[in-house]
N, C-alpha and C positions, 0 to 999 in steps of 0.2 A: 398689397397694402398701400395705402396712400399717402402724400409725402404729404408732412409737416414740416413746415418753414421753422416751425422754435427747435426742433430735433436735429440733431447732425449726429450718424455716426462714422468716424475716422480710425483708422487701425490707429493713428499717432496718436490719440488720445483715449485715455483710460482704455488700453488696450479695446479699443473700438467696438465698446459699451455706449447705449443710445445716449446722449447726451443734451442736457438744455445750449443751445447752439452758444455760442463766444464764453462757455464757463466751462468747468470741469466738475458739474453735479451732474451725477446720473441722473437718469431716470427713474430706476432700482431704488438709489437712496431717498429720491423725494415719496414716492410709493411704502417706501419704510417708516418713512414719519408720519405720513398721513395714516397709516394701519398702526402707530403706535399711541394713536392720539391727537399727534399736532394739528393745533389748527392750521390754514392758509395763511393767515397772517402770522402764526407764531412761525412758519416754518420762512417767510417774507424778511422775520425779521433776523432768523438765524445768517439768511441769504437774501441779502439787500439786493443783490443785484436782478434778482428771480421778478417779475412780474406774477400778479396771476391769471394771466393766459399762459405762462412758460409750464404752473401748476396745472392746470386744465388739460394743455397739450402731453403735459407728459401719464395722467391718467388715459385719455383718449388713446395716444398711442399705445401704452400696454394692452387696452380692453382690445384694439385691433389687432392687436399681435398673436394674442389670444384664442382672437373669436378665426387668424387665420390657421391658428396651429393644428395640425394632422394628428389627432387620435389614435393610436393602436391596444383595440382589445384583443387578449388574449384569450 
C-alpha cells in the first residue's frame, strides 16, 4: 500500500486505527459520515480542523486497503 502523508497510524493513538495525521479522527469515523449522508463540508464543519484533502485521503486510503485485502473462498 502506499503511504499517505495526511494518514498516520501509531499503536498510542486510537489504539493504532488509521488516522487523519496531528488529530484523533479515524478514518472509519469519517467513511461513516460520508456513507450516512454527510456532506464534505458538513462533515469540515463538525471538524474544523479536517481539510478536504484530509476527506479525500482518508477515502483513497480505504479503497487501497481494500482493493489490497486477501480474499478466501470457501
Amino acid at each position: 500500500m502506499k503511504k499517505y502523508e495526511n494518514i498516520e497510524m501509531n499503536p498510542d493513538i486510537m489504539f493504532g486505527k488509521p488516522v487523519i495525521k496531528n488529530t484523533r479522527i479515524t478514518v472509519e469515523h469519517i467513511l461513516r459520515k460520508l456513507s450516512g449522508g454527510m456532506t464534505i463540508e458538513e462533515i469540515m464543519v463538525d471538524h474544523p480542523r479536517l481539510t478536504r484533502d484530509d476527506i479525500y485521503a482518508a477515502q483513497a486510503f480505504a479503497a487501497d486497503y481494500l482493493a489490497d485485502e486477501q480474499i478466501a473462498f470457501g
